[in-house]
Backbone as a chain_set.jsonl record, in Angstrom:
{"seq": "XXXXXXXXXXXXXXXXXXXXXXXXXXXXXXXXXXXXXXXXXXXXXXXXXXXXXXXXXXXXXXXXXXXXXXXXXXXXXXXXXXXXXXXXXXXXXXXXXXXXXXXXXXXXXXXXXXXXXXXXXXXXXXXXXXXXXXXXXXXXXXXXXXXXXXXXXXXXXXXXXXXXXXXXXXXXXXXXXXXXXXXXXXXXXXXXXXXXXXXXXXXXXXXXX", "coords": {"N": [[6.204, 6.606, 9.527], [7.51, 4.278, 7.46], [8.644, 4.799, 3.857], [8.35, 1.926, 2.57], [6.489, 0.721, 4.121], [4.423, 2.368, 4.099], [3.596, 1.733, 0.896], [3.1, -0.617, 1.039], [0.623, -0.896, 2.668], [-1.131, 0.721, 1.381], [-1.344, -0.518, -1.196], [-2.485, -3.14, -0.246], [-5.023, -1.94, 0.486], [-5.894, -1.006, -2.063], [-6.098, -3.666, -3.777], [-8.161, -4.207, -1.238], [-9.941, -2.755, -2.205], [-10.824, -4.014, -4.898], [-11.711, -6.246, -4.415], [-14.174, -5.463, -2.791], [-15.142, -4.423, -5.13], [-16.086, -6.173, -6.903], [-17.252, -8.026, -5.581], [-19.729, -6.571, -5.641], [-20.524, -6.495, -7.775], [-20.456, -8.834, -8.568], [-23.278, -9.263, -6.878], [-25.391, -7.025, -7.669], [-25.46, -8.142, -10.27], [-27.323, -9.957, -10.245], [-29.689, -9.272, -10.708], [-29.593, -6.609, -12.11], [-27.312, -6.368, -14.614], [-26.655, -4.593, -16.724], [-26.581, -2.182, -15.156], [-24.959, -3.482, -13.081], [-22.245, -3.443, -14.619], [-21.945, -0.859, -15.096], [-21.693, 0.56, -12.904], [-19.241, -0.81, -12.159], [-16.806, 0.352, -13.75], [-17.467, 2.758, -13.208], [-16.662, 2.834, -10.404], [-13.897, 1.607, -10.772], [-13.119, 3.766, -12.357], [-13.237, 5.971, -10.743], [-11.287, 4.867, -8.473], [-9.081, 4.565, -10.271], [-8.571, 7.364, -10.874], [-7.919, 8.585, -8.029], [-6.509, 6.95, -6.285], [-3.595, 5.823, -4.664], [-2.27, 3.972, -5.588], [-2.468, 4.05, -8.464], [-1.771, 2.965, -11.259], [-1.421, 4.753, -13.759], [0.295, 6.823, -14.847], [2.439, 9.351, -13.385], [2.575, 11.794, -15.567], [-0.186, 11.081, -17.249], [-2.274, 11.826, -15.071], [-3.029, 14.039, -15.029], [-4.942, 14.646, -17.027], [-6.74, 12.732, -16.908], [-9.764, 11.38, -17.809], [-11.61, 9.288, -17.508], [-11.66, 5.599, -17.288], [-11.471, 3.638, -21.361], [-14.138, 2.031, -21.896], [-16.53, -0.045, -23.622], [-20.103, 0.333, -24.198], [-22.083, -1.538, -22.696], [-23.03, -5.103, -23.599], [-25.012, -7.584, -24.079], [-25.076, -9.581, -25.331], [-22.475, -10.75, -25.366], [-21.683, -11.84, -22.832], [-21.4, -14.871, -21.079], [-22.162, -18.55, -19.681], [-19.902, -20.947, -18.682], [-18.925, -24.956, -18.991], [-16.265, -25.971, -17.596], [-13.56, -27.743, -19.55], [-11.763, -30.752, -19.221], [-8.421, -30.762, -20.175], [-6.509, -32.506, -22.346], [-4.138, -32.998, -22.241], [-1.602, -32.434, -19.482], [-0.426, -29.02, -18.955], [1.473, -26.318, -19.258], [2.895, -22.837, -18.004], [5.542, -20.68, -17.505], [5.791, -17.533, -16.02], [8.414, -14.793, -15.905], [9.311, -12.438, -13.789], [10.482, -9.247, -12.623], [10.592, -8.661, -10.094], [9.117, -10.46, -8.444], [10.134, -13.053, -9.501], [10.171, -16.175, -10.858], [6.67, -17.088, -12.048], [4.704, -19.344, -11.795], [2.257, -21.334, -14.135], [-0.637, -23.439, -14.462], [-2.784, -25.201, -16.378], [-6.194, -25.792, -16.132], [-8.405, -26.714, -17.649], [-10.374, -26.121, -20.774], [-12.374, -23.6, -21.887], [-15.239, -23.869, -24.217], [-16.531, -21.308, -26.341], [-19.557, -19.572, -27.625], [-18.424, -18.092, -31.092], [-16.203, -17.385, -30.137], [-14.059, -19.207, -29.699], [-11.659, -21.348, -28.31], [-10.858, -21.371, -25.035], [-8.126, -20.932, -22.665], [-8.033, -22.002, -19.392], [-6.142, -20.915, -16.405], [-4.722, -21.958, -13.388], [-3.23, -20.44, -10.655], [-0.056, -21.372, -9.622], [1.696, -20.641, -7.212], [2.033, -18.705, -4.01], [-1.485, -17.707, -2.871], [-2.781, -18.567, -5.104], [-5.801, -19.367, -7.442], [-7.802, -18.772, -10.4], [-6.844, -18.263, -13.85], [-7.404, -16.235, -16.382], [-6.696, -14.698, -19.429], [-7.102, -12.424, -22.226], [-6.52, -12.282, -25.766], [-7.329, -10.328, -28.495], [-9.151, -9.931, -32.242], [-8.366, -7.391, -32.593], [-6.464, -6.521, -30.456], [-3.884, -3.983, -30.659], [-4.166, -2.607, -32.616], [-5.351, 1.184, -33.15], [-7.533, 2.279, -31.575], [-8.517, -0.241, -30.944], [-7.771, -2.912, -29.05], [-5.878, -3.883, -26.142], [-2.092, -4.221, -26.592], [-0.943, -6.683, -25.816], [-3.526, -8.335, -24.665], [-6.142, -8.33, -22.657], [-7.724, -9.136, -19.61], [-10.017, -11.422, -18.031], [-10.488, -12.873, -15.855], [-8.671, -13.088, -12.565], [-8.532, -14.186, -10.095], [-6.694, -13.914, -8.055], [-6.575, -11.406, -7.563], [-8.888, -10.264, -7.392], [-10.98, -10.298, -9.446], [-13.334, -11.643, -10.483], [-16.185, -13.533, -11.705], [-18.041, -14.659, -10.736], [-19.644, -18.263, -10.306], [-21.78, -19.593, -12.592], [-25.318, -20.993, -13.647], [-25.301, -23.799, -13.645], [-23.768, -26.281, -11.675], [-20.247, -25.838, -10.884], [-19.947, -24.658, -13.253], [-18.49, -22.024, -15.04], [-19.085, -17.632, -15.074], [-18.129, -16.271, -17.462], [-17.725, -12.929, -18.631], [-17.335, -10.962, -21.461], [-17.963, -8.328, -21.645], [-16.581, -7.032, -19.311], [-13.784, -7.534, -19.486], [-10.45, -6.507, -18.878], [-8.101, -3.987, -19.047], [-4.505, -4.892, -17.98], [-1.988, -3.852, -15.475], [0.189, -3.393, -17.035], [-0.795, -1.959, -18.827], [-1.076, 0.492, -18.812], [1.558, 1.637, -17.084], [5.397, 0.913, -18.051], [6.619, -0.151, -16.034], [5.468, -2.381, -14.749], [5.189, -5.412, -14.416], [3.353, -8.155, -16.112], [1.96, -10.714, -16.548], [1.196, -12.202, -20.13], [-1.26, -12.799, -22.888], [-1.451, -16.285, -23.534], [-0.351, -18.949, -26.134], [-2.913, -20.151, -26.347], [-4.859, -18.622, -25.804], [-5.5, -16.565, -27.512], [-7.202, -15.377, -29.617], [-8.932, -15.136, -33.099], [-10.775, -13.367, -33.584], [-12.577, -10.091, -33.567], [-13.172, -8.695, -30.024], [-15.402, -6.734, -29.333], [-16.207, -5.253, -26.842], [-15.902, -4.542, -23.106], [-12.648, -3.127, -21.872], [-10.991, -1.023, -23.68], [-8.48, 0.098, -25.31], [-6.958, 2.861, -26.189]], "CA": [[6.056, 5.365, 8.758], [8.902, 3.995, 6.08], [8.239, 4.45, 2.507], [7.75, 0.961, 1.961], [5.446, 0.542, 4.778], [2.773, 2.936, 3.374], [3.159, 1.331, -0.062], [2.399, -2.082, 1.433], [-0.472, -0.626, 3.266], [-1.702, 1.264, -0.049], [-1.761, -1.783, -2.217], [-3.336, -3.787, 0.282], [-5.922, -1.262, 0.592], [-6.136, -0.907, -3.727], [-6.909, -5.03, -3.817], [-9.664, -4.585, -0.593], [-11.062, -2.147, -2.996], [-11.641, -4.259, -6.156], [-12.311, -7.214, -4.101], [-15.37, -5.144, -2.677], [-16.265, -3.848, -6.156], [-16.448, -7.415, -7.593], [-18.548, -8.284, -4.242], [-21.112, -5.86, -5.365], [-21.043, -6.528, -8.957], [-21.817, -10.428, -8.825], [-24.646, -9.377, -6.252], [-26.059, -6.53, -8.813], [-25.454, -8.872, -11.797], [-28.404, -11.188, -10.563], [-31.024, -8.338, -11.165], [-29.21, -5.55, -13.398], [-26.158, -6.74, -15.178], [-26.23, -3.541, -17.022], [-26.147, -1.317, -13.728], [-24.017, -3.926, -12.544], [-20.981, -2.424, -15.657], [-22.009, 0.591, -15.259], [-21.138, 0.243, -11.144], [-17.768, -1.455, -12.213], [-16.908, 1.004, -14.564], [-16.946, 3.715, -12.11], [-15.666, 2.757, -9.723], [-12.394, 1.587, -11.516], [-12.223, 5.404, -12.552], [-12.488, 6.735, -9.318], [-9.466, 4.145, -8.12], [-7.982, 5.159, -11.217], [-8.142, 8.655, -10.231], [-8.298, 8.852, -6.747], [-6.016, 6.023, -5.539], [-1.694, 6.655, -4.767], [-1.248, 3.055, -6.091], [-2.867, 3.853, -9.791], [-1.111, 2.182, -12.483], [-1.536, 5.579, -14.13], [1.373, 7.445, -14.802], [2.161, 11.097, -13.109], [2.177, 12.867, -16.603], [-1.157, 11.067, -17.243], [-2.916, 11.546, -13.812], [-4.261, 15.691, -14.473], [-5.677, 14.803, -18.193], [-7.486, 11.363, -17.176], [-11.566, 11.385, -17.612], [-12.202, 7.634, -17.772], [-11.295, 4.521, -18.815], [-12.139, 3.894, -22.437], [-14.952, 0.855, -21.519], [-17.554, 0.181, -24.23], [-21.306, -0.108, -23.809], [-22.884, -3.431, -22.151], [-23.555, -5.718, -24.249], [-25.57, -8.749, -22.939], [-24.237, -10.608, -26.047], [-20.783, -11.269, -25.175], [-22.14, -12.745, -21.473], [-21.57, -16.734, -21.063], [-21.753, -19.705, -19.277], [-19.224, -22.365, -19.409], [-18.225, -25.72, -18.496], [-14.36, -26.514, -18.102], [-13.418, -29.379, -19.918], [-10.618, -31.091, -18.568], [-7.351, -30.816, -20.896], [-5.959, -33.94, -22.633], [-2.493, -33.223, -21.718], [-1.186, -31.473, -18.645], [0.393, -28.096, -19.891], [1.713, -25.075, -17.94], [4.002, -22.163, -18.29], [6.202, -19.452, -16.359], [5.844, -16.154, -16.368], [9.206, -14.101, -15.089], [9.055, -11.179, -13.315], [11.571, -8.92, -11.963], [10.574, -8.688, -8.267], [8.595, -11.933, -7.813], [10.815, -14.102, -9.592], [9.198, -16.784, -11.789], [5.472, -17.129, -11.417], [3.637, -20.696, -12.479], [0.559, -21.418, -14.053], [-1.472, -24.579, -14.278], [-3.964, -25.568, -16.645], [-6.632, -26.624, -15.491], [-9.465, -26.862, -18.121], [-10.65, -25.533, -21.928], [-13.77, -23.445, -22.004], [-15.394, -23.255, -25.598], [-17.001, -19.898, -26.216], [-19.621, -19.391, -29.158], [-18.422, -17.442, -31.77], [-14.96, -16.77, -29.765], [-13.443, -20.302, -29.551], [-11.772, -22.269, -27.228], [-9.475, -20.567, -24.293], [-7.19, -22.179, -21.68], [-8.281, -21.527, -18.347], [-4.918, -21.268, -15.776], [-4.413, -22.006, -12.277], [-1.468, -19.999, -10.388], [0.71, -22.706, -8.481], [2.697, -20.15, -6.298], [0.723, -18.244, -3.04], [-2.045, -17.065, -2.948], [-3.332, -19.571, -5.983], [-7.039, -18.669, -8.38], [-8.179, -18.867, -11.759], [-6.291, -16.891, -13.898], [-7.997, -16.244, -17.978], [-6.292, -13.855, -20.37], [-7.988, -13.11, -23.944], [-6.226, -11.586, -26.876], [-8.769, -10.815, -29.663], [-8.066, -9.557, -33.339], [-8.394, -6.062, -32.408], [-5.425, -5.963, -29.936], [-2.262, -3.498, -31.124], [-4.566, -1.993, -33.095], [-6.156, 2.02, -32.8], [-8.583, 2.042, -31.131], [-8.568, -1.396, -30.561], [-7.98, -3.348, -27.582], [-4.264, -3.353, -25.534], [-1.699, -5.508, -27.417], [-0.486, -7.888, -24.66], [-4.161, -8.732, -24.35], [-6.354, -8.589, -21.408], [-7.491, -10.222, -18.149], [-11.639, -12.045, -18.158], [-10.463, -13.572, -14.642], [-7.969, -12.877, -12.285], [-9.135, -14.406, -8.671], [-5.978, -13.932, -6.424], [-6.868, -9.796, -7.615], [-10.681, -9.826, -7.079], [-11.398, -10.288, -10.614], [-14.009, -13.059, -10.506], [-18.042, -13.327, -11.581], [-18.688, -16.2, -10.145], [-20.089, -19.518, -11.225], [-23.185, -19.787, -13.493], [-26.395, -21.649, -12.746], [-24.696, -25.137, -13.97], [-22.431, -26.465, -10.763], [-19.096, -25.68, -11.463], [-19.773, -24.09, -14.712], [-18.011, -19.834, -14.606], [-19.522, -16.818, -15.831], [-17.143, -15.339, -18.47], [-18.528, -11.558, -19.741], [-16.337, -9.899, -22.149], [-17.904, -6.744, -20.599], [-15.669, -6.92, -18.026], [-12.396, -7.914, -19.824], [-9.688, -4.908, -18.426], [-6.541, -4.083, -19.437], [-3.912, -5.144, -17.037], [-1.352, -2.391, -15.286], [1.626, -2.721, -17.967], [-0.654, -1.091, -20.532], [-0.605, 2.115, -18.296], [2.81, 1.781, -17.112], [5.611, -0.176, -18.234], [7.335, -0.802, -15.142], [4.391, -3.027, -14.42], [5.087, -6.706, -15.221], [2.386, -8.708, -16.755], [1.465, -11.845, -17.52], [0.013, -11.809, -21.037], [-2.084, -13.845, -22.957], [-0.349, -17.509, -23.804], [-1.449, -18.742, -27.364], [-4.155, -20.779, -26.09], [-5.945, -18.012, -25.091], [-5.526, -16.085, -28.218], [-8.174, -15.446, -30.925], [-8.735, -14.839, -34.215], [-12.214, -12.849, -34.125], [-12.695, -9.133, -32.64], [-14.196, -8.766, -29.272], [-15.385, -4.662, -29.292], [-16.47, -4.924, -25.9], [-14.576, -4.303, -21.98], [-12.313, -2.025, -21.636], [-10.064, -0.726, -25.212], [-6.991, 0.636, -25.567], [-6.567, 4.359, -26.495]], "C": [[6.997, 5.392, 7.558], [7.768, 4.226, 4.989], [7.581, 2.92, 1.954], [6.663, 0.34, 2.886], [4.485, 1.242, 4.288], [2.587, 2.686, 2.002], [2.559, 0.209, -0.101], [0.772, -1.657, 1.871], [-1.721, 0.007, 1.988], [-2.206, 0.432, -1.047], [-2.684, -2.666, -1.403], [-5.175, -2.682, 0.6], [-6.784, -1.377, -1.185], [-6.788, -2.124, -3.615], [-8.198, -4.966, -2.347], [-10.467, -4.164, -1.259], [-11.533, -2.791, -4.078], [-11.777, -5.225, -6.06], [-14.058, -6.754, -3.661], [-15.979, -4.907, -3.939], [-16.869, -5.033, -6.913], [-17.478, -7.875, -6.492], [-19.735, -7.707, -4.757], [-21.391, -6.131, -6.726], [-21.428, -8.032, -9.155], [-23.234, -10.102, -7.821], [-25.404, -8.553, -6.935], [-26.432, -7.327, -10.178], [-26.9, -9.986, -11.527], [-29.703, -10.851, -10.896], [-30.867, -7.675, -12.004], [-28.093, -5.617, -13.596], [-25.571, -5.208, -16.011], [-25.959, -2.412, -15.75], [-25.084, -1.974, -13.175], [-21.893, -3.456, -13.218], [-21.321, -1.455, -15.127], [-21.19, 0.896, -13.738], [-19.733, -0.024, -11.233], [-17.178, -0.713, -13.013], [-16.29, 2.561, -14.226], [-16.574, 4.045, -11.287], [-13.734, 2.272, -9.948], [-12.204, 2.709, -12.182], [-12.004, 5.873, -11.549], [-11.252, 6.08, -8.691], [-8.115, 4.554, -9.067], [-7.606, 6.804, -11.096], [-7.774, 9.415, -9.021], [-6.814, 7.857, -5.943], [-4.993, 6.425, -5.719], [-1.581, 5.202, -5.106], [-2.103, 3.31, -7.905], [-2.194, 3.978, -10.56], [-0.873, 3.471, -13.571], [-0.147, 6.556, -13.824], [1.59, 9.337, -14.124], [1.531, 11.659, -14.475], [0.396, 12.117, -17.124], [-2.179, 11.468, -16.46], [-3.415, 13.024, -14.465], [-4.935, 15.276, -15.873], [-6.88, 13.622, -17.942], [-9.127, 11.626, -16.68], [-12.047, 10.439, -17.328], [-11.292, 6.747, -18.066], [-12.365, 3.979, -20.166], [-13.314, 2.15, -22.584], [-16.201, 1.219, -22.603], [-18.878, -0.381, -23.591], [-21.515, -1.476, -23.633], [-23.419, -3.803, -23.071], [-23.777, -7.098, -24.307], [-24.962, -10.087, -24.148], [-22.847, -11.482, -25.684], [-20.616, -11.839, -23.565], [-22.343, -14.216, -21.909], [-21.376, -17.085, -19.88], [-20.991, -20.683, -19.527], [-18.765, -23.165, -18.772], [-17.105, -25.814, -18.896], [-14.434, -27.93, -18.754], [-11.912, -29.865, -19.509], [-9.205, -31.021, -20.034], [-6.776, -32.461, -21.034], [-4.893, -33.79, -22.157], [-2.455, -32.039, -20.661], [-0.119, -30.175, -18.992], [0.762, -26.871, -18.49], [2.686, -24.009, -18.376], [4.04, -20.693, -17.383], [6.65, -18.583, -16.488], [7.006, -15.737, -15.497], [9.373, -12.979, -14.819], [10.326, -10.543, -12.433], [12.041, -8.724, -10.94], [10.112, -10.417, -7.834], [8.998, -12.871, -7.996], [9.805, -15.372, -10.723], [8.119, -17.169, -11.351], [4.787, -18.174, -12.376], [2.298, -20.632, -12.619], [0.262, -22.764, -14.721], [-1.97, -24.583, -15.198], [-4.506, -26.376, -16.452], [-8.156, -26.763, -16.287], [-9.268, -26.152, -19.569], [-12.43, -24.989, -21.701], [-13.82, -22.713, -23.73], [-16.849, -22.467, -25.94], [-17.98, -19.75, -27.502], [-19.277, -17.726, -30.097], [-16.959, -16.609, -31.406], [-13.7, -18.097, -30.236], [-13.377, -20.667, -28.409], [-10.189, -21.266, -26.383], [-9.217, -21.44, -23.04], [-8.249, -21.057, -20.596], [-7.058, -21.73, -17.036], [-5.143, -21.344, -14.193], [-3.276, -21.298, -11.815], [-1.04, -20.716, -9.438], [0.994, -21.748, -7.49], [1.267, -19.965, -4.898], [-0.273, -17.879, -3.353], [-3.491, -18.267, -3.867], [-4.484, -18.727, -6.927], [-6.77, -18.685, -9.455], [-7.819, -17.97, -12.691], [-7.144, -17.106, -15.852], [-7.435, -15.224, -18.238], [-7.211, -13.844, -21.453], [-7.039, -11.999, -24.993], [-6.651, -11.642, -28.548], [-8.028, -10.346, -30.934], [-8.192, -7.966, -33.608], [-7.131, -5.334, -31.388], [-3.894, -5.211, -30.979], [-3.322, -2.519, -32.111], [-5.665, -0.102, -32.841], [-7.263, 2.105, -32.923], [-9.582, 0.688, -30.767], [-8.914, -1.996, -29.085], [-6.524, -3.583, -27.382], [-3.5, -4.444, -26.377], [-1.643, -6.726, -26.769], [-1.989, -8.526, -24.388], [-4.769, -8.242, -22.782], [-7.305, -9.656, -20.575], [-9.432, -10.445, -18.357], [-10.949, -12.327, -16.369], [-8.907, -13.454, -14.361], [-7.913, -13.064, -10.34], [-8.259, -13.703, -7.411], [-6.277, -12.0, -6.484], [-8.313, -9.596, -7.346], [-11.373, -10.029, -8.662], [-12.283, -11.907, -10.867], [-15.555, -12.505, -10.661], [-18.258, -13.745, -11.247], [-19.35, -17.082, -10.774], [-21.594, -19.108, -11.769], [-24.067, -20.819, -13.256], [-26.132, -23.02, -12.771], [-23.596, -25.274, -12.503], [-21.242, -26.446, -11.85], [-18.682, -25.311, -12.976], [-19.121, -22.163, -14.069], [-18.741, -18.743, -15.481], [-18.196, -16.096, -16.015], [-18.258, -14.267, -19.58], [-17.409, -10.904, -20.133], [-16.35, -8.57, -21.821], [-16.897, -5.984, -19.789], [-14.327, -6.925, -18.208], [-11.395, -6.351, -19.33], [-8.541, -5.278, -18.763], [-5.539, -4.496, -18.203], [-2.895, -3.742, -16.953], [-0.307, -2.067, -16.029], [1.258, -2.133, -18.938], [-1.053, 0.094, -20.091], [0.775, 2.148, -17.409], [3.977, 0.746, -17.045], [6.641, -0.706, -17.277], [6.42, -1.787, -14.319], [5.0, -4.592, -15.143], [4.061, -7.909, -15.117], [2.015, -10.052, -17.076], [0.672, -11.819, -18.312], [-0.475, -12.986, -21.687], [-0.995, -14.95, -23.954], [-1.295, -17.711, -25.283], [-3.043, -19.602, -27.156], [-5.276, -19.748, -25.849], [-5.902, -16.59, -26.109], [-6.737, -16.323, -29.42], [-8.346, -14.401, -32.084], [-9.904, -13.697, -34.72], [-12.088, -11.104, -33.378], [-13.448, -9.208, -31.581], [-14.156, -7.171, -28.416], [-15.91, -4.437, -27.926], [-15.717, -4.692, -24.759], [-14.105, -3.349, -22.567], [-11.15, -2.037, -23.462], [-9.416, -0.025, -24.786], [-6.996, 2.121, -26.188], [-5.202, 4.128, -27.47]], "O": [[7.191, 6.367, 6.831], [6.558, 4.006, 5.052], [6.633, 2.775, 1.181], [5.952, -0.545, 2.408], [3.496, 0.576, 3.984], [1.58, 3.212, 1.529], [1.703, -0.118, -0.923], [-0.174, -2.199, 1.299], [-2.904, -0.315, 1.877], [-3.267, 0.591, -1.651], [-3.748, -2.941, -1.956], [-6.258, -3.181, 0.908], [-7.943, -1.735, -1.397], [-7.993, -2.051, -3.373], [-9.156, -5.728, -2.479], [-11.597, -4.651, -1.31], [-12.627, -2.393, -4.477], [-12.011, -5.829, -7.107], [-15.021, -7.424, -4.035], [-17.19, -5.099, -4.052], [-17.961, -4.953, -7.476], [-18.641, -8.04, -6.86], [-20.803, -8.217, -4.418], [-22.584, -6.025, -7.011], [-22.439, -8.42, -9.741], [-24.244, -10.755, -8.082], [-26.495, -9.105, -7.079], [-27.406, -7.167, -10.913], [-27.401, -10.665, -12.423], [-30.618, -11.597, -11.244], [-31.689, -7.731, -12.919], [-27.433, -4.935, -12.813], [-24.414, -4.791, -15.951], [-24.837, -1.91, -15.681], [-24.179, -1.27, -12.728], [-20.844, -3.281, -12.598], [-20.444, -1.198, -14.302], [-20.101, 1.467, -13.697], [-18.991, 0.509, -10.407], [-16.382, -1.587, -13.356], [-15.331, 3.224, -14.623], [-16.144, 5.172, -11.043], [-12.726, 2.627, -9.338], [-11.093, 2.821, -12.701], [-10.883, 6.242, -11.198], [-10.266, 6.767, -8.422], [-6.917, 4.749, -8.864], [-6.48, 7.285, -11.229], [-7.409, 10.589, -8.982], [-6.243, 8.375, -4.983], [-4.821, 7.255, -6.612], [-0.4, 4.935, -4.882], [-2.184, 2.215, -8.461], [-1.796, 5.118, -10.803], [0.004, 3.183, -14.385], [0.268, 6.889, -12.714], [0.9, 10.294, -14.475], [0.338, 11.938, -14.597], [-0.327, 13.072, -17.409], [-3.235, 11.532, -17.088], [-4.634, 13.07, -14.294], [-6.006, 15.878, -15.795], [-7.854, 13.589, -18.694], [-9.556, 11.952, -15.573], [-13.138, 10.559, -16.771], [-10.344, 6.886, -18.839], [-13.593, 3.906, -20.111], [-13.048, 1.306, -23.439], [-16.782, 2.304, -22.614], [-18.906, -1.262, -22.732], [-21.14, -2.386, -24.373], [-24.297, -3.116, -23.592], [-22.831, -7.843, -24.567], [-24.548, -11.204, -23.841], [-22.51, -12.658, -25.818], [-19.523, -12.223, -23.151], [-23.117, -14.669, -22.751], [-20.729, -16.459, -19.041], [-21.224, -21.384, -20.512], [-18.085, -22.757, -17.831], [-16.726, -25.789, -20.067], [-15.157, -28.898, -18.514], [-10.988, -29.054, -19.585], [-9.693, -31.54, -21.038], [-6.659, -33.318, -20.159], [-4.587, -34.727, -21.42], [-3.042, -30.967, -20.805], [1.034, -30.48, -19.297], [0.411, -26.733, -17.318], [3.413, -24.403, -19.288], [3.186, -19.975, -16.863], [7.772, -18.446, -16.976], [6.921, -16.133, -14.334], [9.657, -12.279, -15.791], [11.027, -11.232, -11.692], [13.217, -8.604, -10.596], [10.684, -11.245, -7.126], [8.732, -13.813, -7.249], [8.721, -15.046, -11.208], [8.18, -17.68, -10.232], [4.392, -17.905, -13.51], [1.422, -20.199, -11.87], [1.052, -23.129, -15.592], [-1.797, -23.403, -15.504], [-4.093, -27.535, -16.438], [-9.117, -26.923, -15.535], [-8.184, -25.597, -19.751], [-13.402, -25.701, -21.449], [-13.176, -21.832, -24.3], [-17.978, -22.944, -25.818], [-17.364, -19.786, -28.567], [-19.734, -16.613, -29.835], [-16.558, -15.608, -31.999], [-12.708, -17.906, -30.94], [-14.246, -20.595, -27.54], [-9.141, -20.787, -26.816], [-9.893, -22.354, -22.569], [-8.856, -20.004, -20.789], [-7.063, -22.889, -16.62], [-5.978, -20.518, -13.823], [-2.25, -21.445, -12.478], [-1.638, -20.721, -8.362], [0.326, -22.079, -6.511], [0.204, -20.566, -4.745], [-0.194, -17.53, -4.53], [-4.604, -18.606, -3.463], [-4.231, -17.553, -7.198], [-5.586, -18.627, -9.785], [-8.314, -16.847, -12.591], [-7.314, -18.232, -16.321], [-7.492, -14.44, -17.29], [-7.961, -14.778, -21.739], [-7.065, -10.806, -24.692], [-6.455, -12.473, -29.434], [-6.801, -10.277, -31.006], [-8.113, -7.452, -34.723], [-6.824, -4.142, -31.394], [-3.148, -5.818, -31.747], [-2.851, -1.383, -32.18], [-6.768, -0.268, -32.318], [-7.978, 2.056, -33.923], [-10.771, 0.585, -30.469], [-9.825, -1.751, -28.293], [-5.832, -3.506, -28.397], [-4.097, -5.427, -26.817], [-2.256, -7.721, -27.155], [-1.803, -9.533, -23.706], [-4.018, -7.855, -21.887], [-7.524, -10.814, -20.932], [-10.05, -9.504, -18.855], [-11.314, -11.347, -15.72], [-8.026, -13.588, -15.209], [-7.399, -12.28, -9.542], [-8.651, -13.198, -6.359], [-6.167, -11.368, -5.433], [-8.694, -8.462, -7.055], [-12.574, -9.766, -8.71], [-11.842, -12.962, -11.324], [-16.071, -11.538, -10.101], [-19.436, -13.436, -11.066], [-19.728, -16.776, -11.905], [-22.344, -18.311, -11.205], [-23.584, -21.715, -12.563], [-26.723, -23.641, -11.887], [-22.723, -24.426, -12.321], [-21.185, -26.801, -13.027], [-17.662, -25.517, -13.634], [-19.338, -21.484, -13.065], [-18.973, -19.049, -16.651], [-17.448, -15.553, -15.203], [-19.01, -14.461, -20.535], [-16.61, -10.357, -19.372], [-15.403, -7.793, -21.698], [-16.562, -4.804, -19.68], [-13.591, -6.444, -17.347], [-11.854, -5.228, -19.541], [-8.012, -6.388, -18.817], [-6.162, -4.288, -17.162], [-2.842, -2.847, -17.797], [0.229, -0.96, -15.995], [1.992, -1.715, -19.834], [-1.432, 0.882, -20.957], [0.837, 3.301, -16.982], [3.871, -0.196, -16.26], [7.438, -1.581, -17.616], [6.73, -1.945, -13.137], [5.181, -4.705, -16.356], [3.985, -8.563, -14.078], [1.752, -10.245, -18.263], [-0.49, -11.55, -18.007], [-0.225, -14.099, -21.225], [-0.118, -14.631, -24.758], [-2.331, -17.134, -25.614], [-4.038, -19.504, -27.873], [-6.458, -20.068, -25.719], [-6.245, -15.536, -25.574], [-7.004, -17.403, -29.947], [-8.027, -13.212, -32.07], [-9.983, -13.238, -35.86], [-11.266, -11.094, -32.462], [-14.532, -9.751, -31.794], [-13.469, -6.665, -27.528], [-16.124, -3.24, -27.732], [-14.543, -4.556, -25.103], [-14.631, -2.709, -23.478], [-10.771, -3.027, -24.088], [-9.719, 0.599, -23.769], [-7.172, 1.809, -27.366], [-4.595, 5.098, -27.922]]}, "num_chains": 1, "name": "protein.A"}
C-alpha cells in the first residue's frame, strides 16, 4: 500500500472515531452530562495518544499525559435559538492544500453572560455548522489557545445536537477544543472571525498549556 493510501485510510478512520465519540456523548448527555465529559475527554487522549494521524508532534508524543480539559461545569451549558442575520455576511478561509474554503452565515446566537456569536455554514463539500469562540483568556498562560477554539464543527463530528426547543442547538463550553494548528503548525485552521470573539473569560473546555 502507497504512502498516501494509508494516510487516506488513517484519517478516514481518525474522523469515524470522533464521529462515534460524539454519537455516544449526545446519547450519555441526556442522563449524565458530567460522565458524558468525562467519556469525551478520554477518549480524545487515547486518539491523541494512540492514533498515527495525531495532530501531536513526534517530539511531543513520549511526554503526553492528557489534554489540559477543565472540570464540568453545568454552568457554561446552553440552549439557543439562531436568529437570522440582518445582512448576509461570509468569509474565506485559505489554505494551502484545499485552496480557499467558504463560510456562510447563517444565524446569531446570544449567550448569557458570553454575548452574541456568529454561527457559520461551510459552502464547499461536505457542508455543517461551523462555531469558533475566542474568549479573553486566549494567548494567555494558562489560558486558552490564541487562534481560539472550535464549540461546533459538524463536517468533523463535532456536534451536540439540538436542544428541547425545535431548531434551537446545544452550545457547552465544556466541550470547546483546541483545533490541530495549536499542536502543530503545519495544520491550517480556520480561526475565530471577529464575530465570534469575546470580551469575557470562558475557564472551561479544553486550555492551552
Amino acid at each position: 500500500m502507497s504512502a498516501i493510501a494509508r494516510t487516506a485510510i488513517e484519517v478516514a478512520d481518525w474522523r469515524r472515531k470522533v464521529f462515534g465519540i460524539y454519537d455516544s456523548v449526545r446519547e450519555r448527555s441526556a442522563t449524565d452530562v458530567v460522565g458524558a465529559h468525562t467519556f469525551w475527554r478520554d477518549e480524545r487522549d487515547a486518539l491523541f495518544a494512540e492514533h498515527p494521524q495525531t495532530p501531536l508532534l513526534p517530539e511531543d508524543r513520549a511526554s503526553f499525559v492528557g489534554l489540559p480539559v477543565a472540570d464540568y461545569d453545568p454552568e457554561w451549558r446552553f440552549e439557543v435559538d439562531l436568529v437570522a442575520p440582518e445582512e448576509p455576511a461570509r468569509f474565506d478561509f485559505e489554505t494551502g492544500t484545499d485552496g480557499v474554503v467558504p463560510f456562510e452565515l447563517i444565524g446569531r446566537a446570544s449567550i448569557p453572560r458570553v454575548g452574541t456569536l456568529d454561527v457559520w455554514r461551510l459552502q464547499s463539500y461536505g457542508g455543517g455548522l461551523f462555531l469558533p469562540v475566542r474568549d479573553a483568556l486566549a494567548g494567555r498562560p494558562g489560558g486558552t489557545y490564541g487562534g481560539g477554539r472550535y464549540l461546533l464543527d459538524t463536517v468533523k463530528g463535532a456536534y451536540l445536537g439540538e436542544g428541547a426547543a425545535p431548531g434551537s442547538l446545544v452550545l457547552d463550553f465544556n466541550f470547546a477544543y483546541n483545533p490541530s494548528c495549536a499542536y502543530d503548525p503545519a495544520w491550517a485552521c480556520p480561526l475565530a472571525p471577529l464575530g465570534d470573539r469575546v470580551g469575557m473569560p470562558i475557564p472551561v473546555g479544553e486550555l492551552y498549556r
